[in-house]
LOSEZA-950859 format. One record per residue (C-alpha): residue in three letters; chain; z, x, y. Coordinates in Angstrom, 1 decimal. Each point is the difference from the previous one (the first is absolute). Layout:
<pts>
@res:ALA, chain:A, z:Z, x:X, y:Y
...
</pts>
This chain:
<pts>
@res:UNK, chain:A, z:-23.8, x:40.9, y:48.4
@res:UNK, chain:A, z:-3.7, x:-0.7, y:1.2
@res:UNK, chain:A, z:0.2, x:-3.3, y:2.4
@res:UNK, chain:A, z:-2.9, x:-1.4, y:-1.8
@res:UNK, chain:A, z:1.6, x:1.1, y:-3.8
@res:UNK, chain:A, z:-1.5, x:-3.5, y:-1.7
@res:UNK, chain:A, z:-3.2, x:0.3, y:1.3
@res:UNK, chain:A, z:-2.5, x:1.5, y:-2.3
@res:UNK, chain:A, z:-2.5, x:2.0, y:1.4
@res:UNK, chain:A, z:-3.4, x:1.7, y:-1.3
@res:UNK, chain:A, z:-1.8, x:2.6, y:1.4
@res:UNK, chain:A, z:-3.5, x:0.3, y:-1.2
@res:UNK, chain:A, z:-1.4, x:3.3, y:1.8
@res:UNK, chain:A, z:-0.1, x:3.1, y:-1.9
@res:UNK, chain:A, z:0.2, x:1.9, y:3.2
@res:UNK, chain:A, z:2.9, x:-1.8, y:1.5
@res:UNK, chain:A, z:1.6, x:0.2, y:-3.9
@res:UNK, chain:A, z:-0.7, x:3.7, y:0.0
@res:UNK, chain:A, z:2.0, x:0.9, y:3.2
@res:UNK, chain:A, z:4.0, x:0.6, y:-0.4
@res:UNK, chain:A, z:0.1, x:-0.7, y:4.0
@res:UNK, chain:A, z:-0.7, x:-3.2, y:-0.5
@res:UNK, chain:A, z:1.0, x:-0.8, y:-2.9
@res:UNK, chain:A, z:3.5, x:0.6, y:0.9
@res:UNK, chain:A, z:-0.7, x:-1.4, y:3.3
@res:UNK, chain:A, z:-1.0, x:-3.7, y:-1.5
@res:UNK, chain:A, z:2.7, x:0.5, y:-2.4
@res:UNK, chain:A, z:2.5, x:-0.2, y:3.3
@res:UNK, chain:A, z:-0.9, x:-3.3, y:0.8
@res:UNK, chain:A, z:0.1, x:-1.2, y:-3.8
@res:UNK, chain:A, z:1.1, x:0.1, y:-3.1
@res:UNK, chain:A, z:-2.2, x:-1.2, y:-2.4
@res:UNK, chain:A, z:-3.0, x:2.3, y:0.2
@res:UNK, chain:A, z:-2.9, x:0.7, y:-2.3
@res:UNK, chain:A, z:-2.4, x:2.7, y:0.5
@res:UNK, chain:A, z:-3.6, x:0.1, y:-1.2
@res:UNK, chain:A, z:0.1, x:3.4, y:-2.0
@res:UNK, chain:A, z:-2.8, x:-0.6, y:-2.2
@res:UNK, chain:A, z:-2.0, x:2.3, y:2.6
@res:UNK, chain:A, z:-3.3, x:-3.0, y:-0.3
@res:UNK, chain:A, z:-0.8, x:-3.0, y:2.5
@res:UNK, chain:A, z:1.3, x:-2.6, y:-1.3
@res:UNK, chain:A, z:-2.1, x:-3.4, y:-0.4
@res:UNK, chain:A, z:-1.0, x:-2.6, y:-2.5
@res:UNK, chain:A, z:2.4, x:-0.9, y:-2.7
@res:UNK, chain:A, z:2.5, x:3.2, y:0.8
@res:UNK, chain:A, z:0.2, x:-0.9, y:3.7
@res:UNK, chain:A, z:1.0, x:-3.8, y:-0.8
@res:UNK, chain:A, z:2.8, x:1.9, y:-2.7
@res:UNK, chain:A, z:1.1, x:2.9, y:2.9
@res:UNK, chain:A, z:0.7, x:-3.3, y:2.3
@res:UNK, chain:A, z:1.5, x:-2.6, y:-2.0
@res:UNK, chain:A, z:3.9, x:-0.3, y:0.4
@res:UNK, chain:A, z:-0.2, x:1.3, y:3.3
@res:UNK, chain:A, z:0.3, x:-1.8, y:3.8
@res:UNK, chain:A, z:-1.6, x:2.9, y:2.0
@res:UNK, chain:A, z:-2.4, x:2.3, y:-0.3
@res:UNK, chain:A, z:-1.7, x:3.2, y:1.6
@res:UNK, chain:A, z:-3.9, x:0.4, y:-0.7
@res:UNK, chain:A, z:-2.1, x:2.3, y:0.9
@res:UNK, chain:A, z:-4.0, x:-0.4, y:-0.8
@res:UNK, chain:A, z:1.2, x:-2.5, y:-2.7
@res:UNK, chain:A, z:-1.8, x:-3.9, y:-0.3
@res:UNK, chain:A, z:1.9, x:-2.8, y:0.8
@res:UNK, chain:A, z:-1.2, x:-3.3, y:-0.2
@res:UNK, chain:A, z:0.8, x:-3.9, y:-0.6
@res:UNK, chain:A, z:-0.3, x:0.5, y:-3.5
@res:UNK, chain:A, z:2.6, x:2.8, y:-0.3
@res:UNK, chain:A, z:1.9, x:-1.7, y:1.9
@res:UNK, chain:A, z:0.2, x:-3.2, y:-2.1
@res:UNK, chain:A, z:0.8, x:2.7, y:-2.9
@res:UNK, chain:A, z:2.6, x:1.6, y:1.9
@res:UNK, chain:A, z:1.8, x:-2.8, y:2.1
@res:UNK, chain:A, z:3.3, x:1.5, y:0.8
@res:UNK, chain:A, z:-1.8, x:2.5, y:2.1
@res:UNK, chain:A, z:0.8, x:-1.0, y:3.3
@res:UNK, chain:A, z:-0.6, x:3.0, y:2.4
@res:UNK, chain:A, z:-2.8, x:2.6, y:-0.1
@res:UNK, chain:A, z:0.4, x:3.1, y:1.8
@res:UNK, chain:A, z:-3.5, x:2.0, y:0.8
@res:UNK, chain:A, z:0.2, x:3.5, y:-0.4
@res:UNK, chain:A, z:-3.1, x:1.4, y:2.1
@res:UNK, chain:A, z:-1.6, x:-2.5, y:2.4
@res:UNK, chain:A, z:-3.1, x:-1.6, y:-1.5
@res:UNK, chain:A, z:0.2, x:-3.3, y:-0.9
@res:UNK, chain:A, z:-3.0, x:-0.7, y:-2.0
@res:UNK, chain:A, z:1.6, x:0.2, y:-3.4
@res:UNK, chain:A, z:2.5, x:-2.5, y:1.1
@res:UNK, chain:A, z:-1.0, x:-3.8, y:-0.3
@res:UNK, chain:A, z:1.5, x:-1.4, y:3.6
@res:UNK, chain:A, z:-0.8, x:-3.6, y:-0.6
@res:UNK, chain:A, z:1.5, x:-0.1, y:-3.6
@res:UNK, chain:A, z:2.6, x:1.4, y:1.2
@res:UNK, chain:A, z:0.6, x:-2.1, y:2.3
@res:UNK, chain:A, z:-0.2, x:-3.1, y:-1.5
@res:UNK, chain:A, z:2.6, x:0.9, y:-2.8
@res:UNK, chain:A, z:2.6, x:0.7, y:3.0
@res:UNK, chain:A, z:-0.5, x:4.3, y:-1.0
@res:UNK, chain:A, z:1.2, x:2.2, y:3.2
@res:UNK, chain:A, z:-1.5, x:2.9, y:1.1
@res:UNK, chain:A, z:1.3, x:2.8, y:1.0
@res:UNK, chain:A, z:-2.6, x:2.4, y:2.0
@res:UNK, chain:A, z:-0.4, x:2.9, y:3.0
@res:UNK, chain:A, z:-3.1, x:1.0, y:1.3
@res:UNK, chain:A, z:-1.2, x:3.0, y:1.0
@res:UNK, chain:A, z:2.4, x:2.0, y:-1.9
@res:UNK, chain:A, z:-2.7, x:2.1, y:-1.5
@res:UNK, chain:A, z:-1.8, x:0.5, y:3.1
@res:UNK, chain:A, z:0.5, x:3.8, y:1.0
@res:UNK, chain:A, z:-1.1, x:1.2, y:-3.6
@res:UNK, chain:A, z:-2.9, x:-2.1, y:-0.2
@res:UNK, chain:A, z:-1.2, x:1.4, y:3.4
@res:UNK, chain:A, z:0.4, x:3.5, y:-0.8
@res:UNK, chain:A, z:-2.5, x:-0.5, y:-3.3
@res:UNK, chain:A, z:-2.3, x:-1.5, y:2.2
@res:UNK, chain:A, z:0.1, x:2.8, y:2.3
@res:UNK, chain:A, z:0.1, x:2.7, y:-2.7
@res:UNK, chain:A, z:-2.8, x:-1.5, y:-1.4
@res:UNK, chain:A, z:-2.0, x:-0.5, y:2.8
@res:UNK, chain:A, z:0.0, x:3.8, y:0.6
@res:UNK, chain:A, z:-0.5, x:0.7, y:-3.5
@res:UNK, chain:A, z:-3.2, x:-1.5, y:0.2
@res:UNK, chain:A, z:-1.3, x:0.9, y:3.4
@res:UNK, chain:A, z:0.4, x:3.7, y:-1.4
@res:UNK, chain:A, z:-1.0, x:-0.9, y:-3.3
@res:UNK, chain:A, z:3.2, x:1.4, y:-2.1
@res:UNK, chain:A, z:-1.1, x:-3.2, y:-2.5
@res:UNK, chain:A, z:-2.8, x:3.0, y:-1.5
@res:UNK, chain:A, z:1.0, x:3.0, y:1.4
@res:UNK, chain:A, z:3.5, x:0.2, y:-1.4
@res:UNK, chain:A, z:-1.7, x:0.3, y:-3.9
@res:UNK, chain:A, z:-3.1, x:1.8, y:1.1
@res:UNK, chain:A, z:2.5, x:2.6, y:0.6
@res:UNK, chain:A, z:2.0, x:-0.6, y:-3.3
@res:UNK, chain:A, z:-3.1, x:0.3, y:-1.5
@res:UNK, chain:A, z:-0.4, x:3.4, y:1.6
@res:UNK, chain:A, z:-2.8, x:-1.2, y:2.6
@res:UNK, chain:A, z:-0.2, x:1.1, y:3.6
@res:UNK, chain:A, z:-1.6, x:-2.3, y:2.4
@res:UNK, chain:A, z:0.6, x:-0.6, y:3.4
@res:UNK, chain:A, z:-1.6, x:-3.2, y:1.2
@res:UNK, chain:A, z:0.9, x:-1.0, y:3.6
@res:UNK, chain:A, z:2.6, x:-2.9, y:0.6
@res:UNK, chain:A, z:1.0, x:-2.3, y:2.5
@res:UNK, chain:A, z:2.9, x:-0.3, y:2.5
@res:UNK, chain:A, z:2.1, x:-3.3, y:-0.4
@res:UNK, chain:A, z:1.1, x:0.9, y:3.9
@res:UNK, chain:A, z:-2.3, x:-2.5, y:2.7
@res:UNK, chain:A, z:-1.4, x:-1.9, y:-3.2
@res:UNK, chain:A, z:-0.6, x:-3.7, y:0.7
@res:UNK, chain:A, z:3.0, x:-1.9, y:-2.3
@res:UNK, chain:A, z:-0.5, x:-3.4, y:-1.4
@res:UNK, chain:A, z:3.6, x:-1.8, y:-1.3
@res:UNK, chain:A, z:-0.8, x:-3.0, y:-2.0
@res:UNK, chain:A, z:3.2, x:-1.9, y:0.1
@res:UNK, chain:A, z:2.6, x:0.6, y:2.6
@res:UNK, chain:A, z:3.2, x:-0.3, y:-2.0
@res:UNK, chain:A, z:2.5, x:2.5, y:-0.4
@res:UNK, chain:A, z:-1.8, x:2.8, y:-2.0
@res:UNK, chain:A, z:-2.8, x:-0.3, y:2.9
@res:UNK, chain:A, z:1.8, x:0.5, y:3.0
@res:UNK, chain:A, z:2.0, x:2.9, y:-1.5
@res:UNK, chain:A, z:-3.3, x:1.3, y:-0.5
@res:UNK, chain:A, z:-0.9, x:-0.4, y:3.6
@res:UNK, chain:A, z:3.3, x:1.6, y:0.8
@res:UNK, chain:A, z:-1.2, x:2.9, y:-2.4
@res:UNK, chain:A, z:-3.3, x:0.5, y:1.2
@res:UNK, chain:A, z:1.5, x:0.1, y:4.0
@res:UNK, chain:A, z:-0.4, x:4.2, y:0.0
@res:UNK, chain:A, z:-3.7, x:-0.2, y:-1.5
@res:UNK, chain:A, z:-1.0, x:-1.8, y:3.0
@res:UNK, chain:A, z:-2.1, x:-2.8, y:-2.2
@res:UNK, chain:A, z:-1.4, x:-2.9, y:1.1
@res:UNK, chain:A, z:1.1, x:-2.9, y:-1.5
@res:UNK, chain:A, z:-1.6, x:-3.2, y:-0.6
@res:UNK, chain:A, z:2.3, x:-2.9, y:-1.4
@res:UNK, chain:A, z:-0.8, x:-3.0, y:-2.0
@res:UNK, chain:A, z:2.9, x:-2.5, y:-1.2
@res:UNK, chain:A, z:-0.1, x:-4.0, y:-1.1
@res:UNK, chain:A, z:2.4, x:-0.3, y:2.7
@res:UNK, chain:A, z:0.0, x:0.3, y:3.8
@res:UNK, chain:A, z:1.3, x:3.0, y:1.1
@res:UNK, chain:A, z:1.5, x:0.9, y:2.9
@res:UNK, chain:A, z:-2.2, x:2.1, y:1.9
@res:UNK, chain:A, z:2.6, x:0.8, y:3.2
@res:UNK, chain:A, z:2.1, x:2.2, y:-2.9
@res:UNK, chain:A, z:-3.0, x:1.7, y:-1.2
@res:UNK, chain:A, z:-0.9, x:3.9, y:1.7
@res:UNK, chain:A, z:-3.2, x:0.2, y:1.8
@res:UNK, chain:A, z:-1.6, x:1.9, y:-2.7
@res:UNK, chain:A, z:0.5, x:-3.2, y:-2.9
@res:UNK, chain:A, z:-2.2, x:-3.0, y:0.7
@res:UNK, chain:A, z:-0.2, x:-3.0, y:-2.0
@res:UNK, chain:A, z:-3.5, x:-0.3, y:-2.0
@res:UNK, chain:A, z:-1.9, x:-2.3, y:-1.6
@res:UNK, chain:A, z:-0.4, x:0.8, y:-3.7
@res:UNK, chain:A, z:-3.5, x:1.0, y:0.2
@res:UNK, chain:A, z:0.6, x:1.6, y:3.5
@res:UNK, chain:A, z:2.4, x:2.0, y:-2.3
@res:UNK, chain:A, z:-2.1, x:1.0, y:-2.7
@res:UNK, chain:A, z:-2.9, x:0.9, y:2.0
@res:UNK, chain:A, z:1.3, x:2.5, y:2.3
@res:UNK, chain:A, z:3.3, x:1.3, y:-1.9
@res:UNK, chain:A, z:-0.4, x:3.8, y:-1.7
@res:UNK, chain:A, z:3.1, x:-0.6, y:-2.2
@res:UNK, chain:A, z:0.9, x:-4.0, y:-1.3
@res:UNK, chain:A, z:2.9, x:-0.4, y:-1.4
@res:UNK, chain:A, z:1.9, x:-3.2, y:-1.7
@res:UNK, chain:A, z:3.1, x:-1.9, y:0.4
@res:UNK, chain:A, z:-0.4, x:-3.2, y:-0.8
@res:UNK, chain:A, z:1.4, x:-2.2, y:-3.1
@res:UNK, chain:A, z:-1.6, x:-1.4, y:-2.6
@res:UNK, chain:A, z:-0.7, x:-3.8, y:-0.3
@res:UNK, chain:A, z:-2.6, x:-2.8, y:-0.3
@res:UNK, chain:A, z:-1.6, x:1.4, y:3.7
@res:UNK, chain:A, z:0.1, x:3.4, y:-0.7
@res:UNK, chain:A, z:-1.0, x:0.7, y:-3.4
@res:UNK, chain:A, z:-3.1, x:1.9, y:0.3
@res:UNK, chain:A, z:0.4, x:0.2, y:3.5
@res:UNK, chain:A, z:-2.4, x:3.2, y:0.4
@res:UNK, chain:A, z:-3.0, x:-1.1, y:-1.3
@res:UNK, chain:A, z:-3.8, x:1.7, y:-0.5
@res:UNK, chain:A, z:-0.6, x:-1.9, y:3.2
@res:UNK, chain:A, z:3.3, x:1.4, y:1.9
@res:UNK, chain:A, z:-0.4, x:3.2, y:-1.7
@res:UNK, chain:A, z:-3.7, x:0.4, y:1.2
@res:UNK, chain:A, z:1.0, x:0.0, y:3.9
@res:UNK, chain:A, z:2.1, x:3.2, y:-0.6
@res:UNK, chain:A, z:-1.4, x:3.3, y:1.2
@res:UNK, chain:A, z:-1.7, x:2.4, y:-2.7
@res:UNK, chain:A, z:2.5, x:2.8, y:1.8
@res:UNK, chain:A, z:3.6, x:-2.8, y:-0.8
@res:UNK, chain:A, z:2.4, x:0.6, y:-2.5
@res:UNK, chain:A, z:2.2, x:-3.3, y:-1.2
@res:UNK, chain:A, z:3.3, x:-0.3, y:-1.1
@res:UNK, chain:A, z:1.7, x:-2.6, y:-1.9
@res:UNK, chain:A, z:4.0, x:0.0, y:-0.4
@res:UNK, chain:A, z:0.4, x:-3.7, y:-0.1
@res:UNK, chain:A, z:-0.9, x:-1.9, y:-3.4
@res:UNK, chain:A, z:-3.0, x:0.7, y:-2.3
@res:UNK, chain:A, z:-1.5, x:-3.3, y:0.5
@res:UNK, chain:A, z:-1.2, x:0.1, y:3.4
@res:UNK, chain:A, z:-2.8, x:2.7, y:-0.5
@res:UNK, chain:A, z:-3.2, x:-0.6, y:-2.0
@res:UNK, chain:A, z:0.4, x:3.1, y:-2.3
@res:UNK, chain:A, z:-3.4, x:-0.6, y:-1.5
@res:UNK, chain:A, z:-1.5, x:0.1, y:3.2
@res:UNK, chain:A, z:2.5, x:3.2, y:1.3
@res:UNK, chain:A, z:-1.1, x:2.0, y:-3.1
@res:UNK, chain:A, z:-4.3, x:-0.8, y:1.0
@res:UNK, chain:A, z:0.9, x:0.6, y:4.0
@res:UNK, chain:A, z:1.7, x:3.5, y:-0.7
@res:UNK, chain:A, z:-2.7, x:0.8, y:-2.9
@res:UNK, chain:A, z:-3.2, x:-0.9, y:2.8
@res:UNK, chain:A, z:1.9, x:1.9, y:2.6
@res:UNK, chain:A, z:0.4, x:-2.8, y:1.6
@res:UNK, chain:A, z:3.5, x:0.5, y:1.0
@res:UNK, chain:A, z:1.5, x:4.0, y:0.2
@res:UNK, chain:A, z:3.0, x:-0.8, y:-2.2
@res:UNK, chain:A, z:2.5, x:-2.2, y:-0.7
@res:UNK, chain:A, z:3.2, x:-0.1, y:-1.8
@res:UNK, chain:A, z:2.1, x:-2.6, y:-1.6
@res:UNK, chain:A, z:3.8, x:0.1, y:-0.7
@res:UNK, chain:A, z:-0.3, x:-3.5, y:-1.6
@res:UNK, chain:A, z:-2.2, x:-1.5, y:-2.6
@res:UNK, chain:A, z:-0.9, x:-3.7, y:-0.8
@res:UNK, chain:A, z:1.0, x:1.2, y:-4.0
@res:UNK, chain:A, z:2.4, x:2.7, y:-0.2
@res:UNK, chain:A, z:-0.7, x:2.4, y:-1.6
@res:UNK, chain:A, z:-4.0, x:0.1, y:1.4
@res:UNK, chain:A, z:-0.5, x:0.9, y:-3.9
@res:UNK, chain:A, z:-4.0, x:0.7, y:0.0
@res:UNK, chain:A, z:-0.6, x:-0.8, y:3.7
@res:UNK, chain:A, z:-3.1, x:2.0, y:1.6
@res:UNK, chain:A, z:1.9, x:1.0, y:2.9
@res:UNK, chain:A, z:2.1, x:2.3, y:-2.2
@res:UNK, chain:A, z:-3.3, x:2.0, y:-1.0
@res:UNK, chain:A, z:-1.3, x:0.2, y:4.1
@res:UNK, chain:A, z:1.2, x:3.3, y:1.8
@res:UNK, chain:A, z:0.6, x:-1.6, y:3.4
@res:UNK, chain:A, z:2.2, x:-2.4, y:-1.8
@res:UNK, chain:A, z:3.9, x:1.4, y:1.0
@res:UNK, chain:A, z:2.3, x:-2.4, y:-2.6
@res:UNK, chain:A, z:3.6, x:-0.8, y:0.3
@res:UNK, chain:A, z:2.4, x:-1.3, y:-2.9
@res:UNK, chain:A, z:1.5, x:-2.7, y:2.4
@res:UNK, chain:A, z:2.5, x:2.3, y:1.7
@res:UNK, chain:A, z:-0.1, x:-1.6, y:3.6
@res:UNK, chain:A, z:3.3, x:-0.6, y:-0.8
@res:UNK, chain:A, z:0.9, x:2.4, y:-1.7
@res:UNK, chain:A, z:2.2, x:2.6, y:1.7
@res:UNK, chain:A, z:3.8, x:0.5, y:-0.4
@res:UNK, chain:A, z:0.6, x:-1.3, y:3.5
@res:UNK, chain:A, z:-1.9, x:-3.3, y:-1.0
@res:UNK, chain:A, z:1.4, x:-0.3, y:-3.3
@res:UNK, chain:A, z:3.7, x:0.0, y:1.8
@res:UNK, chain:A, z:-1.4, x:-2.2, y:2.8
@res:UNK, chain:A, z:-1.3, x:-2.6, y:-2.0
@res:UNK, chain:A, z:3.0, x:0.2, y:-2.8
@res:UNK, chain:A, z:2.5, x:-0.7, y:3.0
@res:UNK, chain:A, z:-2.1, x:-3.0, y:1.1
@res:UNK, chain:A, z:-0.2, x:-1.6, y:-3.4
@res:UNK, chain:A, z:3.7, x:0.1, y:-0.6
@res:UNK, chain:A, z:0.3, x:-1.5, y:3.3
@res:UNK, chain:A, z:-2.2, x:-2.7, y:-0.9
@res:UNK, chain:A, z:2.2, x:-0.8, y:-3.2
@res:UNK, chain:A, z:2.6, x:-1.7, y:2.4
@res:UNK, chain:A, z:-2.6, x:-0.3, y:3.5
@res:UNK, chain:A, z:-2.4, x:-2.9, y:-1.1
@res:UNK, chain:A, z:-2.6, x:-2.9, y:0.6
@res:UNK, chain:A, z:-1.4, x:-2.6, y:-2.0
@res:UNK, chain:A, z:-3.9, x:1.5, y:1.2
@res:UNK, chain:A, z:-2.1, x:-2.1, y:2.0
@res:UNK, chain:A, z:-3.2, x:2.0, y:0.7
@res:UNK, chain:A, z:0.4, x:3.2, y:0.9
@res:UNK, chain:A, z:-2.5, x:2.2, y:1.4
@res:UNK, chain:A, z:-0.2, x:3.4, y:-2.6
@res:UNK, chain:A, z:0.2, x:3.0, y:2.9
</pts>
């Protein structure tokens, strides 16, 4: 018998549902399991009915707030699975006494490998080339080497300094910004800490890893966006939000920006978004996180976090 047999559990991501691995492997640790098979994100109205009756619970990119919560009182532990927090209410839930169970950083290695695939996609312009020659075109426009390129890391959580680590044999520069101090005596003499527009102005490839909240959202502004070089490309793998799209779409349309691509959109799908019509435009389905590897990572962290808890005070989103 499960040590946890009369505790109810729910687990709302399809991705988590969809893997036997895991399944089996929360199904260890207790009895009492239901999976969401229904192969949708849950929310609204079917995400109060998925929870009710049950004390834990494993999310994924679901919403929580305080007036689920009130709906749902008997929920008494949320488990992330993934490590943004932005969908989660922190305050609410910690006024109504709700624990949270979270790991950062779990994520981290496939996030940094998009951004680096990405990167070169666009310095050798695979974004158009790829179905030119579908199309049964031939060109050959010159590209650009990501090796000796100057790196700017906005946000120096997890995902950014495996991307340091990553970008090590390309022998990049690196310029650093965080909302924290960081300690410069770890860094390696080619990363130096930056000012944001420091950053901007002299980086050939930006690239995002911050979260998403009342200072960040639309974080890279017209204004911002206007001290990158004509010759940059951006990246954004942290949350929709914190790019101006509007203005993205009119820099990479005026050539005022070489490219840019997004793996994360401030609506999801980018239904009717300009970007989606502009060649140097690379898109992503929000797959930062999506490799096996990940999947298991972040499946492993969440079950852990069904038992290893917190009431949440206010945690930084890395």
């Amino acid at each position: 018998m499960s040590p946890n047999g009369d505790t109810r559990v729910s687990v709302c991501s399809r991705s988590f549902s969809a893997n036997p691995i895991l399944r089996q492997e929360v199904l260890a640790r207790y009895r009492s399991v239901d999976f969401n098979e229904s192969g949708e994100r849950l929310d609204g109205e079917r995400l109060v009915e998925f929870l009710r009756g049950h004390q834990k619970a494993i999310v994924g990119l679901e919403v929580i707030d305080g007036d689920l919560l009130d709906r749902v009182p008997e929920l008494r532990v949320i488990s992330k699975y993934g490590v943004g927090l932005d969908t989660l209410d922190l305050q609410a839930m910690a006024e109504r006494g709700v624990r949270l169970g979270w790991t950062p950083g779990v994520n981290s290695r496939s996030v940094a490998e998009l951004v680096l695939g990405v990167a070169i996609s666009l310095l050798r312009h695979l974004s158009v080339l790829v179905p030119e020659v579908r199309l049964g075109e031939w060109r050959q426009p010159v590209g650009r080497c990501l090796s000796g390129k100057t790196v700017g890391i906005i946000g120096w959580g997890a995902v950014g300094r495996e991307l340091a680590v990553l970008l090590a044999p390309f022998s990049c520069e690196i310029l650093l910004n965080d909302v924290r101090v960081v300690d410069t005596k770890s860094l390696g003499p080619q990363i130096k800490v930056s000012t944001v527009d420091e950053l901007l102005v002299n980086a050939d490839v930006v690239t995002l890893h911050i979260p998403l909240g009342p200072r960040t959202a639309g974080f890279l502004d017209r204004q911002r966006m206007s001290l990158m070089k004509e010759t940059a490309i951006l990246i954004n793998t942290s949350r929709g939000g914190v790019v101006d799209e509007d203005c993205l779409a009119s820099m990479l349309r005026e050539g005022r920006i070489a490219g840019a691509s997004c793996d994360v959109f401030e609506h999801e799908p980018p239904k009717g978004s300009e970007l989606l019509r502009l060649p140097n435009f690379l898109p992503t389905p929000h797959i930062g996180g999506s490799t096996e590897e990940s999947y298991m990572a972040m499946g492993r962290a969440a079950i852990l976090g069904l038992d290893d808890n917190e009431v949440p005070s206010i945690i930084a989103n890395v």
